[in-house]
Backbone as a printed PyTorch tensor [residue, N CA C, xyz], in Angstrom:
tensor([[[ 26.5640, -22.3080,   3.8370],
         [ 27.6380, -21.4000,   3.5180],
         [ 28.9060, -22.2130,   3.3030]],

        [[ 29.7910, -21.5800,   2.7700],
         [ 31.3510, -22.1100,   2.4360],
         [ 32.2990, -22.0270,   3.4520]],

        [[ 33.3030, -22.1620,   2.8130],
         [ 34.2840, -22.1430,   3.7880],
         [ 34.9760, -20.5450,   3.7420]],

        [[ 34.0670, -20.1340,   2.8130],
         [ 34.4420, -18.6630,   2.3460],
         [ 33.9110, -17.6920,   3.7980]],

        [[ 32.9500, -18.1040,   4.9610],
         [ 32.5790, -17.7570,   5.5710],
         [ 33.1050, -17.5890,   6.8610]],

        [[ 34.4480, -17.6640,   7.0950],
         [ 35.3940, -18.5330,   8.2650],
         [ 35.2300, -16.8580,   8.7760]],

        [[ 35.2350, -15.8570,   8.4740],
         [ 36.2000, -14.8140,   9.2160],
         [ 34.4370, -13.5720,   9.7810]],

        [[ 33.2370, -14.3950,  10.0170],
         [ 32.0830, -13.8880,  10.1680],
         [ 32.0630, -13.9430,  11.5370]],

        [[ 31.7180, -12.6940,  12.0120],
         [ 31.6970, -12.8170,  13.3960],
         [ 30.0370, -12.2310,  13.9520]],

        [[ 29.3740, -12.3220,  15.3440],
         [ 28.2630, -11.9690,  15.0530],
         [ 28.2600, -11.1930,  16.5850]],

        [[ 27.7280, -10.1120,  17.0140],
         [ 27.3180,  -9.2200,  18.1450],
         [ 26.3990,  -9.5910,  18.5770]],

        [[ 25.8220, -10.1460,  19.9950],
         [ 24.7650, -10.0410,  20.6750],
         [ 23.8080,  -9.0870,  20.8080]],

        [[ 22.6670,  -8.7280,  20.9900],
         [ 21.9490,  -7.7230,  21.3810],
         [ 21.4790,  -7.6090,  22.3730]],

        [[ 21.4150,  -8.6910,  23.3540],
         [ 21.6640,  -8.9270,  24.4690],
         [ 22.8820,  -8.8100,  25.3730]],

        [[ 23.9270,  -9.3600,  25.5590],
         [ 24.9160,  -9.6490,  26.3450],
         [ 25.7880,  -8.1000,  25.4680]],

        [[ 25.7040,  -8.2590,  23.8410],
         [ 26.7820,  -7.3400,  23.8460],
         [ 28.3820,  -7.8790,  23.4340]],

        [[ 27.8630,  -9.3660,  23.8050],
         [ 29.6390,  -9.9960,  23.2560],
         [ 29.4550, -10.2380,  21.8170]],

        [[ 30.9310, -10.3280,  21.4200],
         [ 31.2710, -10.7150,  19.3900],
         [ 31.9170, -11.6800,  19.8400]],

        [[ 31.1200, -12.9510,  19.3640],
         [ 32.2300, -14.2490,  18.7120],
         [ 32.1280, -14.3080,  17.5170]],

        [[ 32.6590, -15.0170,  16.9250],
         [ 32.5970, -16.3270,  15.3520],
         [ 31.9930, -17.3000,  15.6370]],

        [[ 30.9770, -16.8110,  14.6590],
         [ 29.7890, -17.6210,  13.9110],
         [ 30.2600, -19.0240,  13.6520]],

        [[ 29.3790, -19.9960,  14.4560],
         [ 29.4690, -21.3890,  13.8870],
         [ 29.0020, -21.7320,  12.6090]],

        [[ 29.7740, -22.7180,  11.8250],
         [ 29.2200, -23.5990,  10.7470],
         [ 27.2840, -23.0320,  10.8480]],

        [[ 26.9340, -23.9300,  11.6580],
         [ 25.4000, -24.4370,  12.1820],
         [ 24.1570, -22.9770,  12.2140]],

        [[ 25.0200, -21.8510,  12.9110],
         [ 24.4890, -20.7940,  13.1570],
         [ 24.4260, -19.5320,  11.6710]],

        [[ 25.7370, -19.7510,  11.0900],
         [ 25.4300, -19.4900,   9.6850],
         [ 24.5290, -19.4750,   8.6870]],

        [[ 24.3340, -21.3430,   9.2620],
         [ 23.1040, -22.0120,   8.1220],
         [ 21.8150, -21.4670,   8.6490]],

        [[ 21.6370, -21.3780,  10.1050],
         [ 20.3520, -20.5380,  10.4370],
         [ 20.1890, -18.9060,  10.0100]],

        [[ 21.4680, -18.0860,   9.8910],
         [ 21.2550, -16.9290,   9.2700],
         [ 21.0650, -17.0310,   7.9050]],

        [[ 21.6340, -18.0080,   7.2850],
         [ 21.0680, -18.1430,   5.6820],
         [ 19.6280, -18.6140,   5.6040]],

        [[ 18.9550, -19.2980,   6.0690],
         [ 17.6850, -19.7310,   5.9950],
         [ 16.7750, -18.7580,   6.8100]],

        [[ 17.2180, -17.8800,   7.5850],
         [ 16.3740, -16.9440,   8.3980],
         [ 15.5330, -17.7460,   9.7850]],

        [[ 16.8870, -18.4680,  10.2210],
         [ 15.8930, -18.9620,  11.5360],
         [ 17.0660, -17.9520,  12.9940]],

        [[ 16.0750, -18.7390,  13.6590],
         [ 16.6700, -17.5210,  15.2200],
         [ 17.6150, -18.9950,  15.7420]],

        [[ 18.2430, -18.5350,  16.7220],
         [ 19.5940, -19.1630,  17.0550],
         [ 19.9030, -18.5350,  18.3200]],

        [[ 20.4160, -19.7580,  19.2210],
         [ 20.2070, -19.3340,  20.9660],
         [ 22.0210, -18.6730,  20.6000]],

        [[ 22.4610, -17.4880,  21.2280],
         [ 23.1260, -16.9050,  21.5680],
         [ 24.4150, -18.1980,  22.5610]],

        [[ 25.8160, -17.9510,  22.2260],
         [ 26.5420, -19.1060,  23.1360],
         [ 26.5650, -18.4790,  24.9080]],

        [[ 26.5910, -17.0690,  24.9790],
         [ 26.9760, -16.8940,  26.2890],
         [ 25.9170, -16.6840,  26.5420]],

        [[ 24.6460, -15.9350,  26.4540],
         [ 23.5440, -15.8000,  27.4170],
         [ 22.0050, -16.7020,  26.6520]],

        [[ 22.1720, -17.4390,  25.5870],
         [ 21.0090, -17.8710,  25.7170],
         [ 20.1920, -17.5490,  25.0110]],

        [[ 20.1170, -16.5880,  25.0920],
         [ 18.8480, -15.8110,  24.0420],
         [ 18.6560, -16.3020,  22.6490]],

        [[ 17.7500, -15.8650,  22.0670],
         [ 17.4200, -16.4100,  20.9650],
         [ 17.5940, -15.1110,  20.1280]],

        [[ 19.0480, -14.7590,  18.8650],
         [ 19.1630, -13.7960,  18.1820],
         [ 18.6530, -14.7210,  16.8180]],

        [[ 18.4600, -13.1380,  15.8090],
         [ 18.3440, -13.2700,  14.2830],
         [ 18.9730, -12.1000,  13.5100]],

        [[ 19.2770, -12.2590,  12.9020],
         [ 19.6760, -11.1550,  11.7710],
         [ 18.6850, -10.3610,  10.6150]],

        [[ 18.3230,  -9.5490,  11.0660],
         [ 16.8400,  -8.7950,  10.6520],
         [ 17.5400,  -7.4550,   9.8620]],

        [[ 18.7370,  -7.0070,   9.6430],
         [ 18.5740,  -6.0340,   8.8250],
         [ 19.2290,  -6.4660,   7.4750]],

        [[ 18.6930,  -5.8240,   6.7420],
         [ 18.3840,  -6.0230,   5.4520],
         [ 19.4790,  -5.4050,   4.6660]],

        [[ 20.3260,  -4.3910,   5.1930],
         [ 21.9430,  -4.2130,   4.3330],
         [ 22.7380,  -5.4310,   5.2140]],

        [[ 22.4210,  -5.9840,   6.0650],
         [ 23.1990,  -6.5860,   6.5550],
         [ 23.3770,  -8.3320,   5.5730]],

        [[ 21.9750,  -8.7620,   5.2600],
         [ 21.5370, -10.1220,   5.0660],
         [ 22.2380, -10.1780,   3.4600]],

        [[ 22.1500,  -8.7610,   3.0530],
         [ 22.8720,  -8.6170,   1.6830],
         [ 24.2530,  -8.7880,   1.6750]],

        [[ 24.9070,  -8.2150,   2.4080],
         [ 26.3020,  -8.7200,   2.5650],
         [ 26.3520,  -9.7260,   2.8580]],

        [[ 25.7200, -10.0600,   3.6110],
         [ 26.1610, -11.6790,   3.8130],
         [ 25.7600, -13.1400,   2.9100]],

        [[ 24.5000, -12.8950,   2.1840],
         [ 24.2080, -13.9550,   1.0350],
         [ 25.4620, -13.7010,   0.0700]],

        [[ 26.1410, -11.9810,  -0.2060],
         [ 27.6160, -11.8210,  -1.0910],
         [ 28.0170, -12.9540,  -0.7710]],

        [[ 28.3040, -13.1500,   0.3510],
         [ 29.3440, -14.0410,   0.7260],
         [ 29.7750, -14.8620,  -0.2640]],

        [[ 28.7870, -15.7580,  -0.3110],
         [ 28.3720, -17.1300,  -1.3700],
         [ 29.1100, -16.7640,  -3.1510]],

        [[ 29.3500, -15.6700,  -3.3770],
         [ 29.7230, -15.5190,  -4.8120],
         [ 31.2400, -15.8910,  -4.9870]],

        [[ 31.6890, -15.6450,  -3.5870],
         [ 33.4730, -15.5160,  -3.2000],
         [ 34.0420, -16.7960,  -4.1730]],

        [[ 33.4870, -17.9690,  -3.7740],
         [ 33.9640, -19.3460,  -4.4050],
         [ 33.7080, -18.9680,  -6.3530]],

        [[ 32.8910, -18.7090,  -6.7000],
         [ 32.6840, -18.2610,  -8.0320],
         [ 33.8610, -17.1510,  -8.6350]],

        [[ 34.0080, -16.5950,  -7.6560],
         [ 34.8590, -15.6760,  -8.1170],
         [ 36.3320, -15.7220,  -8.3480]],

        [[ 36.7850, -16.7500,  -7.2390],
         [ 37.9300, -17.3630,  -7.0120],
         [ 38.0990, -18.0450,  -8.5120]],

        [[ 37.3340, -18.6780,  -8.6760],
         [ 37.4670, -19.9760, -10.1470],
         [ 37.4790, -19.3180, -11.4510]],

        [[ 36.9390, -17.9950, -11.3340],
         [ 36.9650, -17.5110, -12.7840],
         [ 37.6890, -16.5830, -12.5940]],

        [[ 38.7780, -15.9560, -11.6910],
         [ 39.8570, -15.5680, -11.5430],
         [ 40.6800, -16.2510, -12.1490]],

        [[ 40.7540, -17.7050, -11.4710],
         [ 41.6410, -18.6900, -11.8590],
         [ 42.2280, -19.0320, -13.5330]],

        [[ 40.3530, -18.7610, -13.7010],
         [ 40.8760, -18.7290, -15.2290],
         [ 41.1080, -17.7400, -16.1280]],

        [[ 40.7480, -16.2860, -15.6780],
         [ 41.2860, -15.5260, -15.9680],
         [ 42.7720, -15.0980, -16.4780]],

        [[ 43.4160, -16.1470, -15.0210],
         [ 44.6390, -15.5740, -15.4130],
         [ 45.3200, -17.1010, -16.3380]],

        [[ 44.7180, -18.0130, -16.2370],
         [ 45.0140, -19.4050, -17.3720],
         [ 45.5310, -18.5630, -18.8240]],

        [[ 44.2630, -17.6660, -18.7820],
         [ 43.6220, -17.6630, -20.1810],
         [ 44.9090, -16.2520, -20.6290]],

        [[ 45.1170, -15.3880, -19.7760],
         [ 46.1780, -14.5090, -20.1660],
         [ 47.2790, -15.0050, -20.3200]],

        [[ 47.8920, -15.8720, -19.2420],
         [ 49.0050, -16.4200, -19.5620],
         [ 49.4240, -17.0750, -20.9560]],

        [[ 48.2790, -17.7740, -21.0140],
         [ 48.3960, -19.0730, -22.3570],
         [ 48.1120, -17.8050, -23.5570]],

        [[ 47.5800, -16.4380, -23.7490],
         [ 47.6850, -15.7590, -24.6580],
         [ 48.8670, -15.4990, -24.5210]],

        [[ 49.6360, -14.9710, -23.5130],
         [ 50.8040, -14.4030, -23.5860],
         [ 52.1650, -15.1240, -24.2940]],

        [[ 51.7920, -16.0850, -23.7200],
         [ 52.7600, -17.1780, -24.2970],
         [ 52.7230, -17.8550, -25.4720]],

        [[ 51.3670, -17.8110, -26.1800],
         [ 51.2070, -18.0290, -27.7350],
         [ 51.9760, -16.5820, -28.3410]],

        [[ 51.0070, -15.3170, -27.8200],
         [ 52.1260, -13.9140, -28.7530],
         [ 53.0600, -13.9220, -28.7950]],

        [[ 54.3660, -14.4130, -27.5840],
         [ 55.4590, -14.5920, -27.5520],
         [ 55.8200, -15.6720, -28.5930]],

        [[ 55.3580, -16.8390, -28.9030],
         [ 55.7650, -17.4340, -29.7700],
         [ 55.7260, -17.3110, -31.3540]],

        [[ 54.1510, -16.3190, -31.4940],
         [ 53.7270, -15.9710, -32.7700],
         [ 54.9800, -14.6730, -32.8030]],

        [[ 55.6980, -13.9480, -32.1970],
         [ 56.3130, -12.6840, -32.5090],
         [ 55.4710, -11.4720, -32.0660]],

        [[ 54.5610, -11.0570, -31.3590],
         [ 54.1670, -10.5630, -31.2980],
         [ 54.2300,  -9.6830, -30.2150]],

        [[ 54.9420, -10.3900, -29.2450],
         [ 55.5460,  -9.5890, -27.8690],
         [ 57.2440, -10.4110, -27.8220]],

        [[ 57.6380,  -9.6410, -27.1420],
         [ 58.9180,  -9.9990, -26.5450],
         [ 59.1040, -11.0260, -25.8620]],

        [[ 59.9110, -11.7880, -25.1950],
         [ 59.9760, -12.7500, -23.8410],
         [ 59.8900, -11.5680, -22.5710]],

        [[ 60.3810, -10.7360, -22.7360],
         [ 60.3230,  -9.4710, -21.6100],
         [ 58.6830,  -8.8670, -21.3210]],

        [[ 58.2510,  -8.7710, -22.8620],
         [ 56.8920,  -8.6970, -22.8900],
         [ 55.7120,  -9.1260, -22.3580]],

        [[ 56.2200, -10.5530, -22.5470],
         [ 55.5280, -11.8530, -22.3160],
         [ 55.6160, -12.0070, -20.9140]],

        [[ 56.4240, -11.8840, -19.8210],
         [ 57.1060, -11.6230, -18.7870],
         [ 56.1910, -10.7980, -17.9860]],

        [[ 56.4430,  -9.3710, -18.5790],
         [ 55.4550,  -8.6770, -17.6280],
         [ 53.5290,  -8.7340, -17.7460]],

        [[ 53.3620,  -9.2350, -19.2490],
         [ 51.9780,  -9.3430, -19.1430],
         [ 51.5590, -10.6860, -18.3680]],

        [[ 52.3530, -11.6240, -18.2250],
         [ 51.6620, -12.6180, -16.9700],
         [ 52.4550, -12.2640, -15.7830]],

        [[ 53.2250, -11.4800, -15.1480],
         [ 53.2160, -10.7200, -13.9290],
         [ 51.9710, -10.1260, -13.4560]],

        [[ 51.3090,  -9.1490, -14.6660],
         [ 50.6400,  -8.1330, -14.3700],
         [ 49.1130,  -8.6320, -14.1970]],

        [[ 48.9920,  -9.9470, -14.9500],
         [ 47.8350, -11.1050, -14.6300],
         [ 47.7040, -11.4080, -13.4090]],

        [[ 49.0960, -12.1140, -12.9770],
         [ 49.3510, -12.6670, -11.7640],
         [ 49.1110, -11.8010, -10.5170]],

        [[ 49.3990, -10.1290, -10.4350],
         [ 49.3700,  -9.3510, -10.0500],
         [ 47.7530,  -9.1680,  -9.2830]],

        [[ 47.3710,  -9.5900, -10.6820],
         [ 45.9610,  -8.5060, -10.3310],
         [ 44.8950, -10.0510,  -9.3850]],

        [[ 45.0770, -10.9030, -10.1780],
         [ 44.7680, -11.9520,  -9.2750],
         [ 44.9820, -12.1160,  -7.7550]],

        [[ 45.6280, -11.5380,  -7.4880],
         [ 46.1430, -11.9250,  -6.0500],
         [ 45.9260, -10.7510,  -5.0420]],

        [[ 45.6880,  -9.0970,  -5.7430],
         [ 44.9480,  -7.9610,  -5.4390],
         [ 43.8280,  -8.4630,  -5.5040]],

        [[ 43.2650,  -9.0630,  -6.2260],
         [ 41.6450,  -9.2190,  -5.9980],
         [ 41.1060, -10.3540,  -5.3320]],

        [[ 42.3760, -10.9580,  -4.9880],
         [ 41.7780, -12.2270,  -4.3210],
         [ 41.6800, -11.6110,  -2.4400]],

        [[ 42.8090, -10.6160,  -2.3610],
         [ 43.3070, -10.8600,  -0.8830],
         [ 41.6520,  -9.3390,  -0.9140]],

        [[ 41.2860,  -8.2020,  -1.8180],
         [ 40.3550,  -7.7660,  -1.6080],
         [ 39.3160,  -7.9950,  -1.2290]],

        [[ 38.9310,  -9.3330,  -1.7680],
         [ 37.7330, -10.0340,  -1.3070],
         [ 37.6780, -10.7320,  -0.0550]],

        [[ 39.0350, -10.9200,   0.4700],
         [ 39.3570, -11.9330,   1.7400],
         [ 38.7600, -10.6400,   2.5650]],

        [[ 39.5260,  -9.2850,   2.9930],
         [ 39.0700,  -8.5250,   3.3400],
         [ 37.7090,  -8.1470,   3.5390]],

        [[ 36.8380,  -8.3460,   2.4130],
         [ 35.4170,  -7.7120,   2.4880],
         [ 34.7730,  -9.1280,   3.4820]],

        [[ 35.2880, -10.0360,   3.2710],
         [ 34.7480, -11.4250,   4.0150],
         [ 35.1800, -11.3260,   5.8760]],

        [[ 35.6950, -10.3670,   6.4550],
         [ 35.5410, -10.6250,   7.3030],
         [ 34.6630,  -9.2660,   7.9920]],

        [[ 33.6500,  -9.8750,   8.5940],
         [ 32.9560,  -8.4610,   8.7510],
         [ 31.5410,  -9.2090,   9.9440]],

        [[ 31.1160,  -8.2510,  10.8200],
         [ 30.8200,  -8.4170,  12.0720],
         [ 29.0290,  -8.2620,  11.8850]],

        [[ 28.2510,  -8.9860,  12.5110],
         [ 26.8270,  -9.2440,  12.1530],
         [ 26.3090,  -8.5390,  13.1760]],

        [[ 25.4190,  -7.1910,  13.3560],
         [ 24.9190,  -7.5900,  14.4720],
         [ 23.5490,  -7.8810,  14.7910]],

        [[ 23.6150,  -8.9690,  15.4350],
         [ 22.3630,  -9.8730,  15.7050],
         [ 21.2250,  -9.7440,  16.8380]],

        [[ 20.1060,  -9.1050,  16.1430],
         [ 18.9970,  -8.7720,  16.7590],
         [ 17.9520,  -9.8420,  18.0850]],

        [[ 17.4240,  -9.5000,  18.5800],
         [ 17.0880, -10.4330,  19.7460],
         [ 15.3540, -10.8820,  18.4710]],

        [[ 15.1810, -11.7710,  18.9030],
         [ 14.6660, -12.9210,  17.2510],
         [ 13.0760, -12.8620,  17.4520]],

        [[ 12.0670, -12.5470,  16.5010],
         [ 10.7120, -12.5260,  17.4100],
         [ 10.0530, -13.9410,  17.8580]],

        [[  9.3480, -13.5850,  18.5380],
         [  8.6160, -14.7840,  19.6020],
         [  8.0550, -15.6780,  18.7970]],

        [[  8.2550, -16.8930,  18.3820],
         [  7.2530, -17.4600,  17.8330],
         [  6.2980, -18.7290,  18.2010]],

        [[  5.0580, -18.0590,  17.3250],
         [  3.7400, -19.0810,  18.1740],
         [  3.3910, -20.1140,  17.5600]],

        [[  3.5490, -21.2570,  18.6290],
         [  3.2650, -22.7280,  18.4250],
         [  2.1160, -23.0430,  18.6920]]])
């Protein structure tokens, strides 16, 4: 996982406590392995299936960020060619890379939002060696 993953927190099914998910424990919910619990031990996993979906989302966040980025490159640098061709105003030109800038930064802090969100983590089945 990324660094897009910082604000994941995970519920015991045991003990009942919510911390934040380590780096390490992440990578075991992405690969589907079980993972000893920090306060009691146990061995949790993440077994439901709207849950595992939100959370592989996760991973798109960085993709999304970059073609935002250029999203708003690509409006600006139109805006600022129409302005030069005559085609908008400087006032024009003004508010259509505001309204770029705008929406970039609504959709960036939206997604920050959907990124922080609470796992809760099932007690993991037994497995035979």
């Amino acid at each position: 996982m990324s660094v897009a993953t910082t604000g994941v927190q995970g519920r015991c099914a045991h003990c009942q406590r919510t911390s934040r998910l380590q780096p390490w424990q992440l990578n075991a919910i992405a690969i589907n392995e079980a993972f000893a619990c920090a306060y009691c031990q146990k061995h949790l996993q993440l077994r439901c299936p709207e849950q595992i979906k939100r959370f592989k989302s996760l991973d798109s966040f960085s993709l999304l960020r970059a073609s935002l980025r250029m999203m708003v490159g690509v409006a600006l640098l139109v805006a600022l060619v129409m302005e030069w061709v005559g085609m908008l105003s400087v006032i024009e030109q003004l508010n259509a890379s505001l309204i770029a800038i705008f929406v970039y930064f609504a959709v960036i802090r939206y997604f920050r939002r959907r990124q922080h969100l609470t796992l809760i983590l099932e007690a993991a089945k037994a497995h035979a060696n």
